[in-house]
PDB file of N, CA, C and O in Angstrom:
ATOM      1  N   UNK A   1       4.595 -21.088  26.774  1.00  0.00           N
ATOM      2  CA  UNK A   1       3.854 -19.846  26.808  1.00  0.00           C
ATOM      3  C   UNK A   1       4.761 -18.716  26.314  1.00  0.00           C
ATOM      4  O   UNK A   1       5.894 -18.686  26.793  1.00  0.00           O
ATOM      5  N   UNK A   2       4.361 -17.635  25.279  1.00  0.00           N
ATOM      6  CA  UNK A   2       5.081 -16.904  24.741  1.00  0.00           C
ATOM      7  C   UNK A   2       5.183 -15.659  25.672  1.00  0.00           C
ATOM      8  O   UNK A   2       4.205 -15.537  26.410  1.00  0.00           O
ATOM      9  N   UNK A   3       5.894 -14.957  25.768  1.00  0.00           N
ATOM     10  CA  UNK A   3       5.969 -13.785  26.317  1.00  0.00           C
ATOM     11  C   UNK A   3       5.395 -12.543  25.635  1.00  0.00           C
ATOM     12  O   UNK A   3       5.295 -12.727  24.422  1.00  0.00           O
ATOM     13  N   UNK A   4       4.975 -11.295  26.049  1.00  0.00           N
ATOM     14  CA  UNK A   4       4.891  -9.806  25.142  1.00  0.00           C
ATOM     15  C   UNK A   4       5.878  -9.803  24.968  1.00  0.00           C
ATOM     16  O   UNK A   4       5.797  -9.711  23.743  1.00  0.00           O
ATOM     17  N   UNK A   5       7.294  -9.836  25.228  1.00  0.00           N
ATOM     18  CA  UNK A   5       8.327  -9.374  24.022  1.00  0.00           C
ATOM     19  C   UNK A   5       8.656 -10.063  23.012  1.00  0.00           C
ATOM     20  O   UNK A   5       9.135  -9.671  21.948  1.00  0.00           O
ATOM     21  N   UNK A   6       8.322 -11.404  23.439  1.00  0.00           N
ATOM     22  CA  UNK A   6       8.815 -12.482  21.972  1.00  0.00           C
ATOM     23  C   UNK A   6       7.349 -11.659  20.828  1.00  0.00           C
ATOM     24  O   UNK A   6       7.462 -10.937  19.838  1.00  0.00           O
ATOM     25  N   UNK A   7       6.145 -12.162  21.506  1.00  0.00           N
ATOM     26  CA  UNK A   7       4.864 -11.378  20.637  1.00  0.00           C
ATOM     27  C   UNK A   7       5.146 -10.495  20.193  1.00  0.00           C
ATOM     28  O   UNK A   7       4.860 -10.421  18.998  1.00  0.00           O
ATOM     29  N   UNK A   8       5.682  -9.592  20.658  1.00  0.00           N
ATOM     30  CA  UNK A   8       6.342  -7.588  19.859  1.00  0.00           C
ATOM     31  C   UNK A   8       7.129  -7.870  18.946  1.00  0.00           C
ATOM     32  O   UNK A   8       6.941  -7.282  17.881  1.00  0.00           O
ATOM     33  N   UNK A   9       7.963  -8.587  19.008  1.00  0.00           N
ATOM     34  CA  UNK A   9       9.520  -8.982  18.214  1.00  0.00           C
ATOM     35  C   UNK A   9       8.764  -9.740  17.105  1.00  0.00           C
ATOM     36  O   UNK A   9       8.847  -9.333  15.946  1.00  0.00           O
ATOM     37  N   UNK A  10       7.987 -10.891  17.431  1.00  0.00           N
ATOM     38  CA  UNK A  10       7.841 -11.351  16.002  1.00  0.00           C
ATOM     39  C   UNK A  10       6.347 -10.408  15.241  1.00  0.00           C
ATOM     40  O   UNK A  10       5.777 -10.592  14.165  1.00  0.00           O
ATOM     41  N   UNK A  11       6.151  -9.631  16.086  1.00  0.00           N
ATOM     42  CA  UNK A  11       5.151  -8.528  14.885  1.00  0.00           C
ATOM     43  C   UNK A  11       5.884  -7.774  14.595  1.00  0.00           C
ATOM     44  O   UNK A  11       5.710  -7.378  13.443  1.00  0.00           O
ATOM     45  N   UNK A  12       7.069  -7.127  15.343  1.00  0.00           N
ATOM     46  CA  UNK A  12       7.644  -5.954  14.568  1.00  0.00           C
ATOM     47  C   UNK A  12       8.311  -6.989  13.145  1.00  0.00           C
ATOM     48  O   UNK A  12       8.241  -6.575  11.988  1.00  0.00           O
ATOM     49  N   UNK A  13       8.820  -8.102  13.442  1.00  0.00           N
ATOM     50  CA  UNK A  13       9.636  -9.072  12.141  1.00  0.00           C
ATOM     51  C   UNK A  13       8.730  -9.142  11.236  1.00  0.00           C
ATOM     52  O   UNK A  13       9.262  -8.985  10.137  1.00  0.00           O
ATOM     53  N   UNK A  14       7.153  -9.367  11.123  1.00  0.00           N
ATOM     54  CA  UNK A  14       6.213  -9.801   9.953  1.00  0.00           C
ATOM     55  C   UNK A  14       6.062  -8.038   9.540  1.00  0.00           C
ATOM     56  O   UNK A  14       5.891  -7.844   8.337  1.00  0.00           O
ATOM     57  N   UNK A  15       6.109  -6.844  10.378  1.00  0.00           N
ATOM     58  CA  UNK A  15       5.773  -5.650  10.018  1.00  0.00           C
ATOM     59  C   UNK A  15       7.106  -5.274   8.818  1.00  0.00           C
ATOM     60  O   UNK A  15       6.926  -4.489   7.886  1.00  0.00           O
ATOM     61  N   UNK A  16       8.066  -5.803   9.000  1.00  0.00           N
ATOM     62  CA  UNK A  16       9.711  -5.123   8.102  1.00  0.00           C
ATOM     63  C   UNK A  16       9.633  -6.915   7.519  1.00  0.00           C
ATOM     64  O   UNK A  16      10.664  -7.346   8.034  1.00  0.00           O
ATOM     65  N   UNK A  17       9.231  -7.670   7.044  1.00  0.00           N
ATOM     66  CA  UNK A  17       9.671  -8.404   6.006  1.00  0.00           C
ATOM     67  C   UNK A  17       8.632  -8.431   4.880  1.00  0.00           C
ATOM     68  O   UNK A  17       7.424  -8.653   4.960  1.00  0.00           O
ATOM     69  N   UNK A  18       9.415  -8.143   3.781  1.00  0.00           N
ATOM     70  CA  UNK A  18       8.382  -8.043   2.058  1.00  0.00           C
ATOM     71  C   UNK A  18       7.749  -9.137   2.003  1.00  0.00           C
ATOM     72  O   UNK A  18       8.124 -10.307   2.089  1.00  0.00           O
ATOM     73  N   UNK A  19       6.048  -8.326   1.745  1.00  0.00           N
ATOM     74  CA  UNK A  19       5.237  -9.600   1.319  1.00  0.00           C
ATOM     75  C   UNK A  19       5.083 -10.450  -0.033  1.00  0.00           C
ATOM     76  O   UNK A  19       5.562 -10.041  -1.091  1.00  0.00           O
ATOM     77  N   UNK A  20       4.824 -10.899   0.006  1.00  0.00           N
ATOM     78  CA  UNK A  20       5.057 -11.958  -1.332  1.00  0.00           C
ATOM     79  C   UNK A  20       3.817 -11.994  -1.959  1.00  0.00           C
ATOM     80  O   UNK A  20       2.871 -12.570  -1.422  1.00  0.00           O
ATOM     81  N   UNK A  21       3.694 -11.300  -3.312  1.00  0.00           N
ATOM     82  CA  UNK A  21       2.593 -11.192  -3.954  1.00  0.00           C
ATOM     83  C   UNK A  21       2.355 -12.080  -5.142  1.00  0.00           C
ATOM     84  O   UNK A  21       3.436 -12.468  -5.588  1.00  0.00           O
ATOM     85  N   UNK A  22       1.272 -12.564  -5.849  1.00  0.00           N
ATOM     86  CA  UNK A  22       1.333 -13.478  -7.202  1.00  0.00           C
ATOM     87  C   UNK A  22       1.782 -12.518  -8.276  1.00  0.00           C
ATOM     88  O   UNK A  22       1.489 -11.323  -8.248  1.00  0.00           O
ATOM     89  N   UNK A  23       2.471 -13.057  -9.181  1.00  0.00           N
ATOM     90  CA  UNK A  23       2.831 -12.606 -10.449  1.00  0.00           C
ATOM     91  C   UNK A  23       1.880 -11.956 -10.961  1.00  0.00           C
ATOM     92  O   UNK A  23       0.697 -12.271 -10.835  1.00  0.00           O
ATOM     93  N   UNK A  24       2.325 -10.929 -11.626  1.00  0.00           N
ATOM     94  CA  UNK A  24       1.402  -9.595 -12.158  1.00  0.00           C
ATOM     95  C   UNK A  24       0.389 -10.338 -13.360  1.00  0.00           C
ATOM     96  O   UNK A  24      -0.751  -9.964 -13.635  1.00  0.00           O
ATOM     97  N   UNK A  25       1.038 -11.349 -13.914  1.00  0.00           N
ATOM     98  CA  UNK A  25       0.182 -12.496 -14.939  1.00  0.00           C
ATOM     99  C   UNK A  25      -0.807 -13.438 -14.475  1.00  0.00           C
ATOM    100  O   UNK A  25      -1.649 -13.971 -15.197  1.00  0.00           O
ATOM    101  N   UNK A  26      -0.634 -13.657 -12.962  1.00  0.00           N
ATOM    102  CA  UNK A  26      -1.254 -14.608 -12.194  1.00  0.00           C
ATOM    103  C   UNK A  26      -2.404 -13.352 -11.688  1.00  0.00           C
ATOM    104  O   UNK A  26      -3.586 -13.691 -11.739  1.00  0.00           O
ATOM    105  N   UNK A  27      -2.243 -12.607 -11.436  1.00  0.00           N
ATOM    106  CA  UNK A  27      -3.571 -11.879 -10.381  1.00  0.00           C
ATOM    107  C   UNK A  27      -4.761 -11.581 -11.417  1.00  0.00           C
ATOM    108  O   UNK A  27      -4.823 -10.856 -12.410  1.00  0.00           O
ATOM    109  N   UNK A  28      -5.858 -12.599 -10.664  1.00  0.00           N
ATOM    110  CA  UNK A  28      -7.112 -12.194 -11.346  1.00  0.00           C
ATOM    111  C   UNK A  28      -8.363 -11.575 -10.627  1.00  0.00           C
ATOM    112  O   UNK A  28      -9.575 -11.718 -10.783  1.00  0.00           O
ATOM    113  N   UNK A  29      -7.654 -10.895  -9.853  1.00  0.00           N
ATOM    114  CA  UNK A  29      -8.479 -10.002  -8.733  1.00  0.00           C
ATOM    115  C   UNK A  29      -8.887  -8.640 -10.315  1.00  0.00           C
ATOM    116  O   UNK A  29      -8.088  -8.377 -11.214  1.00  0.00           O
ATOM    117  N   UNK A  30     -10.360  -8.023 -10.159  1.00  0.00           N
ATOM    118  CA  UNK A  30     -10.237  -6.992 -11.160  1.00  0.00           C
ATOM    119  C   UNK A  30      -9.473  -5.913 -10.190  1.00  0.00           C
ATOM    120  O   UNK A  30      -8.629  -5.254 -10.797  1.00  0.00           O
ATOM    121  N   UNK A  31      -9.616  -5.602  -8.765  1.00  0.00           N
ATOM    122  CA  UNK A  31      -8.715  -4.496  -8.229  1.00  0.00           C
ATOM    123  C   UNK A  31      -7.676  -5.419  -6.618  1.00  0.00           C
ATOM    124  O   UNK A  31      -7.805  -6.383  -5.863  1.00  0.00           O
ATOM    125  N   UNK A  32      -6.813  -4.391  -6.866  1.00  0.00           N
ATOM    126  CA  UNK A  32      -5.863  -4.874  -5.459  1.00  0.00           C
ATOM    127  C   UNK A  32      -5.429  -4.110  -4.409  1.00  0.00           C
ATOM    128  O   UNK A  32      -5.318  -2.939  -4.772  1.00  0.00           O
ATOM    129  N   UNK A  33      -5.116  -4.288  -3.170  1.00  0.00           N
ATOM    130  CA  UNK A  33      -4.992  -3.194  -2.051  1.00  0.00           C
ATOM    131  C   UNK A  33      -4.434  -2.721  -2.771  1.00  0.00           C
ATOM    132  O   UNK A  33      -4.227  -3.161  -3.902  1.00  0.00           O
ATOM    133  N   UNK A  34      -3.734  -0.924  -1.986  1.00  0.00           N
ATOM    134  CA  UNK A  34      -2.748  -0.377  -2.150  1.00  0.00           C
ATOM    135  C   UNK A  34      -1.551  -1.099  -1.984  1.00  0.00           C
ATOM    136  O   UNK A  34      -0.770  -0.869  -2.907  1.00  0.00           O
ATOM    137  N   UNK A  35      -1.095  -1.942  -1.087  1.00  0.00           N
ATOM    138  CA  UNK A  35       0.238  -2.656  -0.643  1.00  0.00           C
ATOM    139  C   UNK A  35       0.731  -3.500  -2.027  1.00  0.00           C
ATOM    140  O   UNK A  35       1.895  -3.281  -2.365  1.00  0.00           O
ATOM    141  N   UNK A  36       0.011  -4.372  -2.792  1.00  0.00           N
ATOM    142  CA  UNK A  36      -0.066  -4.852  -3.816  1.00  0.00           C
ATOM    143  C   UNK A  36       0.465  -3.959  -4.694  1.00  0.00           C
ATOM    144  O   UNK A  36       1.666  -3.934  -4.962  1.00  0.00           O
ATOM    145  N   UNK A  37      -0.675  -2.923  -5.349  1.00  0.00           N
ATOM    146  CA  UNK A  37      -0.605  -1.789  -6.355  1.00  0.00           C
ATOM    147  C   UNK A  37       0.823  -1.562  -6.163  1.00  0.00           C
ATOM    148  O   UNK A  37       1.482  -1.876  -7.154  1.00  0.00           O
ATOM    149  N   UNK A  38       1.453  -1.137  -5.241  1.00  0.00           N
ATOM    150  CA  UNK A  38       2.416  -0.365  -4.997  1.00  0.00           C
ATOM    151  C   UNK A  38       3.684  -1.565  -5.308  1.00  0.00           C
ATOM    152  O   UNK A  38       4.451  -1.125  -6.165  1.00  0.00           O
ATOM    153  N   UNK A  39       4.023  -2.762  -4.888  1.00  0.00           N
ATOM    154  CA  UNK A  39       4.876  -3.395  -5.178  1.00  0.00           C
ATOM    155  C   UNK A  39       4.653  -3.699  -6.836  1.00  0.00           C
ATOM    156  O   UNK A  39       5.709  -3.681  -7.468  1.00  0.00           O
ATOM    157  N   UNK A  40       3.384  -3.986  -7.657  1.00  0.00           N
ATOM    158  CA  UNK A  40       3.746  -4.317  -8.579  1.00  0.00           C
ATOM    159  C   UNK A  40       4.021  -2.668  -9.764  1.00  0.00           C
ATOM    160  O   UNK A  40       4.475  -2.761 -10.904  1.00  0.00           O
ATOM    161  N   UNK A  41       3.694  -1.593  -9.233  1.00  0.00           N
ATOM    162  CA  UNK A  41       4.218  -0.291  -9.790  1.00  0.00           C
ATOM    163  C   UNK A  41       5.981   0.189  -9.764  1.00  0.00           C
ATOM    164  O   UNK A  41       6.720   0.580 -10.666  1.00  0.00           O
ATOM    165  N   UNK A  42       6.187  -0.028  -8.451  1.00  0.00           N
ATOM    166  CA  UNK A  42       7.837  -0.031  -7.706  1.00  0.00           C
ATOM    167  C   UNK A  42       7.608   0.660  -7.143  1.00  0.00           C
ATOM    168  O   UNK A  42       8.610   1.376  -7.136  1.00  0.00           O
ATOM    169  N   UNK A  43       6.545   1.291  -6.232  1.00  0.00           N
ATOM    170  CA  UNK A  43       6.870   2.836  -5.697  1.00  0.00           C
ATOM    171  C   UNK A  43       6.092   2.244  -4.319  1.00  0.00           C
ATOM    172  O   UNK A  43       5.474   1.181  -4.259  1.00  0.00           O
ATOM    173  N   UNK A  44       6.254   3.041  -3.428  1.00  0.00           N
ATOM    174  CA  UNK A  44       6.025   2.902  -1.803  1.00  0.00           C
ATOM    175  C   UNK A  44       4.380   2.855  -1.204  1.00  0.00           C
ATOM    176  O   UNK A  44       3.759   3.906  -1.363  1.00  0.00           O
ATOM    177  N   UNK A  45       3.951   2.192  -0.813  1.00  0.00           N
ATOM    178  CA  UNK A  45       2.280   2.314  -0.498  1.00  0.00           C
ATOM    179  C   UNK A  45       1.857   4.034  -0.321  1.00  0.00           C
ATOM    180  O   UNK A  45       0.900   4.661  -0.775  1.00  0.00           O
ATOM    181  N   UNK A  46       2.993   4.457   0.524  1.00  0.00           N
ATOM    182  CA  UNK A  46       2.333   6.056   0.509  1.00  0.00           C
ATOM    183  C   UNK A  46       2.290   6.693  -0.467  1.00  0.00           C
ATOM    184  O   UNK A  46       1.574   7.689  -0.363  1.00  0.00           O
ATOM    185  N   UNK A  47       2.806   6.537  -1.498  1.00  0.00           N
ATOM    186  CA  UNK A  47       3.129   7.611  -2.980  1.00  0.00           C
ATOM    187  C   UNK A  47       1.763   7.322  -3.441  1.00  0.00           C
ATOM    188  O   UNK A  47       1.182   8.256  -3.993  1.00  0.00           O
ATOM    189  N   UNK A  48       1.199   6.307  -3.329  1.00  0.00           N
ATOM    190  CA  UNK A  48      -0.263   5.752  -3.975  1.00  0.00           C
ATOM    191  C   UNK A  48      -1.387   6.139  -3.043  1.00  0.00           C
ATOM    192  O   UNK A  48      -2.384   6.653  -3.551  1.00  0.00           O
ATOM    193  N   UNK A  49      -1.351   5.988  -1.998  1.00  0.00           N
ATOM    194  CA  UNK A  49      -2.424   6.828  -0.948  1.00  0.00           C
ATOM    195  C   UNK A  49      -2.116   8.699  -1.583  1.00  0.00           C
ATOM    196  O   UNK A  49      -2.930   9.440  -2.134  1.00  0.00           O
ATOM    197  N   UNK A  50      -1.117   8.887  -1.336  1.00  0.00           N
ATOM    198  CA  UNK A  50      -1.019  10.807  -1.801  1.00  0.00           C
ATOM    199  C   UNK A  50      -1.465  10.850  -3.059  1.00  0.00           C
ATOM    200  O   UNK A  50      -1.839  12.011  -3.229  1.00  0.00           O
ATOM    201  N   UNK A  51      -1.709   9.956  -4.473  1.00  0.00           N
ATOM    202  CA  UNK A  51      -2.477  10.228  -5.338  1.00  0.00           C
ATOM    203  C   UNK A  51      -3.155   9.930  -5.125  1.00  0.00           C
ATOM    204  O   UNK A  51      -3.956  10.738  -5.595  1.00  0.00           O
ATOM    205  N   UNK A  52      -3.948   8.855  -4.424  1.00  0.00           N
ATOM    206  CA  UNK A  52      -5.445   8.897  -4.465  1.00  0.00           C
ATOM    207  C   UNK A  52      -6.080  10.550  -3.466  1.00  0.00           C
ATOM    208  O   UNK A  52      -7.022  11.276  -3.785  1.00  0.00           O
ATOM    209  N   UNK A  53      -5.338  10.659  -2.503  1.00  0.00           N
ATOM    210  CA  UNK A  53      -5.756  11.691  -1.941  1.00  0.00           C
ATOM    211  C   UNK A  53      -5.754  13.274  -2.538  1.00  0.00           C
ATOM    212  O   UNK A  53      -6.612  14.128  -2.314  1.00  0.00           O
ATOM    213  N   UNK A  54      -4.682  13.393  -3.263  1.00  0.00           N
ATOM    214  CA  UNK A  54      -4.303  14.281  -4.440  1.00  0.00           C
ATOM    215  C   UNK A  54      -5.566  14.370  -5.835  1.00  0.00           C
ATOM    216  O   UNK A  54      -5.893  15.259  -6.621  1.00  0.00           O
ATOM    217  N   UNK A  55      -5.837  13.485  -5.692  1.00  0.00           N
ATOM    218  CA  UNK A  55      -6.203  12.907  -7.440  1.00  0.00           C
ATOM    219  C   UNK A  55      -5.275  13.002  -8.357  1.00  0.00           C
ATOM    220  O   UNK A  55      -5.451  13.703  -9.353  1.00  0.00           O
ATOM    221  N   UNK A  56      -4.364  12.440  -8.188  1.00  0.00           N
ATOM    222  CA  UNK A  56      -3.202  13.189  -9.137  1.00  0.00           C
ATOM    223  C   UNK A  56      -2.449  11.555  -9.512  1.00  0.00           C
ATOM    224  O   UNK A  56      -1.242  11.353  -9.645  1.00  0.00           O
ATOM    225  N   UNK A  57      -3.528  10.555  -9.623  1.00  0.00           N
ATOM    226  CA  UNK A  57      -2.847   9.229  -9.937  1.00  0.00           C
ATOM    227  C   UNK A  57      -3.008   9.413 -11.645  1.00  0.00           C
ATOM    228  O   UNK A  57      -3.594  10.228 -12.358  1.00  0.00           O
ATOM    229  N   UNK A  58      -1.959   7.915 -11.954  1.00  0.00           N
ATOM    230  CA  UNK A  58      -1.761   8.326 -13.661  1.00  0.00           C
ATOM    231  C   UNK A  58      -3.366   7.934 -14.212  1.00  0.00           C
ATOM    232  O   UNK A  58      -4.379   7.458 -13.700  1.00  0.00           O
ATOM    233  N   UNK A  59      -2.936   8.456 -15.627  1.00  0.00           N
ATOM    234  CA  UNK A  59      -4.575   8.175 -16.107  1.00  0.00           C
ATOM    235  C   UNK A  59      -5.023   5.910 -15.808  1.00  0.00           C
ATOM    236  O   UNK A  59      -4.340   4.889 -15.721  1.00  0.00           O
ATOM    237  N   UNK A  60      -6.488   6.249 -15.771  1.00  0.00           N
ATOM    238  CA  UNK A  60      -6.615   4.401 -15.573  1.00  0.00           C
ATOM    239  C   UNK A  60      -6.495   3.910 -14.450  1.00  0.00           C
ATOM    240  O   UNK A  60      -6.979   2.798 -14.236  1.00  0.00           O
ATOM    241  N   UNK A  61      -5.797   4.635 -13.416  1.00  0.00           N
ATOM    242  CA  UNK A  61      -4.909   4.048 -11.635  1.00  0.00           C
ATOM    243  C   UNK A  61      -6.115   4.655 -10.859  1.00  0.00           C
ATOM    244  O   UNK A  61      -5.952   4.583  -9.642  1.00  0.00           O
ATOM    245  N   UNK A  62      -7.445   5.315 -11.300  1.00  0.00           N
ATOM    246  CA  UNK A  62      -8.274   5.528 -10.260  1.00  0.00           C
ATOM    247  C   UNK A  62      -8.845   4.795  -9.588  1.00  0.00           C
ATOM    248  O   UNK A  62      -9.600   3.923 -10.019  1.00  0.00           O
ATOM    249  N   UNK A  63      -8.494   5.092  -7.907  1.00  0.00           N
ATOM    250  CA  UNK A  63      -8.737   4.000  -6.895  1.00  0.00           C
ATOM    251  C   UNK A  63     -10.166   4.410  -6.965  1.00  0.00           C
ATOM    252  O   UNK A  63     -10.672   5.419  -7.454  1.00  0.00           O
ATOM    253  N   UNK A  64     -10.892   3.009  -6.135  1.00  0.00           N
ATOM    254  CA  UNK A  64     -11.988   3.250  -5.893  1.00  0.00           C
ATOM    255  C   UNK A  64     -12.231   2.739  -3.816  1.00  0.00           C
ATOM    256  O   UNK A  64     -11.838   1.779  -3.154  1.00  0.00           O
ATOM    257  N   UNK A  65     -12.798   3.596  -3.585  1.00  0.00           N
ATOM    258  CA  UNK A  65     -12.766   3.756  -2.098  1.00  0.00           C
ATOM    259  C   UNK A  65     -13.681   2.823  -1.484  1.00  0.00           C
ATOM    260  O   UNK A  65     -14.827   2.932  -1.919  1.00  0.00           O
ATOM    261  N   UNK A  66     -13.526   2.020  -0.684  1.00  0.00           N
ATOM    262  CA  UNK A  66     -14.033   1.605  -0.478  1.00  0.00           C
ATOM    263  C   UNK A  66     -14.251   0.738   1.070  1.00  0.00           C
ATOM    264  O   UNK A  66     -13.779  -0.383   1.258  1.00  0.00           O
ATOM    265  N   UNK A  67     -15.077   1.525   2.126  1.00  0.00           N
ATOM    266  CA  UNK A  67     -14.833   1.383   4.072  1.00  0.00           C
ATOM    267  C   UNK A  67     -13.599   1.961   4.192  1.00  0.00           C
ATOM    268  O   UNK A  67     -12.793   1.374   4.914  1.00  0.00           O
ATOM    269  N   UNK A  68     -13.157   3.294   3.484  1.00  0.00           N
ATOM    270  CA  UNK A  68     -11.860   3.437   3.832  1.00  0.00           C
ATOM    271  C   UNK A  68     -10.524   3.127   3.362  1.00  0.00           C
ATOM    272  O   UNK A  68      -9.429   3.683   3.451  1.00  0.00           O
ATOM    273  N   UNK A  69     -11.060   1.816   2.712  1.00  0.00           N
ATOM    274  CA  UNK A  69      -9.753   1.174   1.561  1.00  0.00           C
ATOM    275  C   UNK A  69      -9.805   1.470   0.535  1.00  0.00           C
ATOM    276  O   UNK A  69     -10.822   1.942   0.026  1.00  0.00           O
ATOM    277  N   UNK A  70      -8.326   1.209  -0.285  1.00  0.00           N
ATOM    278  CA  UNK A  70      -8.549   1.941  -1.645  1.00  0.00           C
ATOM    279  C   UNK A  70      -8.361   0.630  -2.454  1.00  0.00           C
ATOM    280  O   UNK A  70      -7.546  -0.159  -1.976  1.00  0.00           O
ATOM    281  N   UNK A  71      -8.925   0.305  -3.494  1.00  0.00           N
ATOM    282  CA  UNK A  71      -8.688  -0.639  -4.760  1.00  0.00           C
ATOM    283  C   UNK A  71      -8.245  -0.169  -5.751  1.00  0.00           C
ATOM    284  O   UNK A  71      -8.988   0.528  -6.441  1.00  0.00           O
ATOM    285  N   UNK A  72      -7.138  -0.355  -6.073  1.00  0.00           N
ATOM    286  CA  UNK A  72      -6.577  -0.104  -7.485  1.00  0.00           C
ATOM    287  C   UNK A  72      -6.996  -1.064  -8.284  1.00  0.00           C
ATOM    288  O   UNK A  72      -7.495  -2.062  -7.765  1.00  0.00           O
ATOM    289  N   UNK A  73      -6.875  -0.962  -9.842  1.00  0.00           N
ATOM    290  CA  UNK A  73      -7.536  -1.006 -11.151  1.00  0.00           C
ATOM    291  C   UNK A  73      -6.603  -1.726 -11.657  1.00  0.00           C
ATOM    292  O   UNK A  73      -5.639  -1.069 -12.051  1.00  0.00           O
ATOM    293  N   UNK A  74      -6.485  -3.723 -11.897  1.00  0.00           N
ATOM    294  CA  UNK A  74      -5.762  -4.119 -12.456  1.00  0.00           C
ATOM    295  C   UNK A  74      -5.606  -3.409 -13.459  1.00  0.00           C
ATOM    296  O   UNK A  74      -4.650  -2.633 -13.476  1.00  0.00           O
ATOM    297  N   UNK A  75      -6.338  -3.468 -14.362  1.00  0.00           N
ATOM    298  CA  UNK A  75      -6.053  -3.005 -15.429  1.00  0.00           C
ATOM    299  C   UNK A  75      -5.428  -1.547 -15.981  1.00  0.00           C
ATOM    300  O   UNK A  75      -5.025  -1.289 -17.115  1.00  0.00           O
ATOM    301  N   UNK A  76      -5.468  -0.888 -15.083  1.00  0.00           N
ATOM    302  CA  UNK A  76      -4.697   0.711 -14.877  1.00  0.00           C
ATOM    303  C   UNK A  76      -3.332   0.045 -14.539  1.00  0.00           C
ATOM    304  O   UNK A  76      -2.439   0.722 -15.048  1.00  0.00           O
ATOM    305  N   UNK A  77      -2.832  -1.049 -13.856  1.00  0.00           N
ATOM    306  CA  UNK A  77      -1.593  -1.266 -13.016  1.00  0.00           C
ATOM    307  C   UNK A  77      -1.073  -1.964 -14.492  1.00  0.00           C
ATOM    308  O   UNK A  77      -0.017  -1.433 -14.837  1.00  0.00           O
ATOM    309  N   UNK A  78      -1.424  -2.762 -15.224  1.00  0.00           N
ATOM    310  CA  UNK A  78      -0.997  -3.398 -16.322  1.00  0.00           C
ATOM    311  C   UNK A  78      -0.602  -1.923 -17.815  1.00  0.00           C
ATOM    312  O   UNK A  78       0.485  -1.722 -18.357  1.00  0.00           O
ATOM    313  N   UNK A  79      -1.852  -1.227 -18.049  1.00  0.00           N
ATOM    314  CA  UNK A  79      -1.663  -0.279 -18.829  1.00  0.00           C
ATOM    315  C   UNK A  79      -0.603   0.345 -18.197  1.00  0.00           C
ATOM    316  O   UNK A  79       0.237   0.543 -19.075  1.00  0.00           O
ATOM    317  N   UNK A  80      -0.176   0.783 -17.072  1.00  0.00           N
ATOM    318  CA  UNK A  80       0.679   1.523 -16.670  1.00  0.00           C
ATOM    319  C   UNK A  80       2.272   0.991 -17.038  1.00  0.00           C
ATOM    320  O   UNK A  80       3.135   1.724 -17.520  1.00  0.00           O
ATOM    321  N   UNK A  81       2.448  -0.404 -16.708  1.00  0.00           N
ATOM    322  CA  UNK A  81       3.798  -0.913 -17.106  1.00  0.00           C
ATOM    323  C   UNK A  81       3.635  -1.357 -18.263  1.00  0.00           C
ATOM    324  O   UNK A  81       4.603  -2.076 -18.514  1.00  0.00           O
ATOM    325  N   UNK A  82       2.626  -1.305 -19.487  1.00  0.00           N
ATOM    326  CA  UNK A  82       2.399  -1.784 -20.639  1.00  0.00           C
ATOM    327  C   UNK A  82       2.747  -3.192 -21.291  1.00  0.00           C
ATOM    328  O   UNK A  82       3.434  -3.531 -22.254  1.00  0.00           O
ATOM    329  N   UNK A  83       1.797  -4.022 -20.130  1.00  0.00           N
ATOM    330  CA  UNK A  83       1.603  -5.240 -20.094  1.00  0.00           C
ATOM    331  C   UNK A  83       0.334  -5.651 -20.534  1.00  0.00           C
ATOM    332  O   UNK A  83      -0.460  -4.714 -20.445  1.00  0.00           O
ATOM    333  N   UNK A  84      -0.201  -6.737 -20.999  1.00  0.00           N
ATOM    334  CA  UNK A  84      -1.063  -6.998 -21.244  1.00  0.00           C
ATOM    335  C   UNK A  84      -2.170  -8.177 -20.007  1.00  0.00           C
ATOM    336  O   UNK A  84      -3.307  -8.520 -20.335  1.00  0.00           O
TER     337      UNK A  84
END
């Protein structure tokens, strides 16, 4: 039987270890969370929530909202690092 602190300890461990996403060539989702967006851009999940909230994302990166969540635009995330 596990304890609440072992339970706390291994959520705070899955909360601080990098998730492992498919190759930017492999994803055939047409949009992806923010958490995604943000690892395959380099920049931090919040920098991408403050442009969507801003409107001030690059041209093509407009999220679309959705229950609250945001979907980024493979194809804005590819034009952006000028990938195909």
């Amino acid at each position: 039987m596990q304890t609440a602190t072992a339970h706390s300890a291994d959520t705070r461990r899955a909360a601080t270890e990098p998730q492992q996403f498919p190759a930017l060539e492999l994803e055939t989702r047409p949009r992806v969370p923010t958490e995604q967006a943000a690892h395959y851009l380099n920049r931090r999940p919040q920098t991408l929530r403050g442009w969507a909230s801003a409107e001030t994302f690059p041209d093509g990166l407009r999220p679309v909202r959705v229950h609250g969540r945001l979907g980024w635009p493979m194809a804005g995330i590819r034009a952006a690092l000028g990938v195909k």
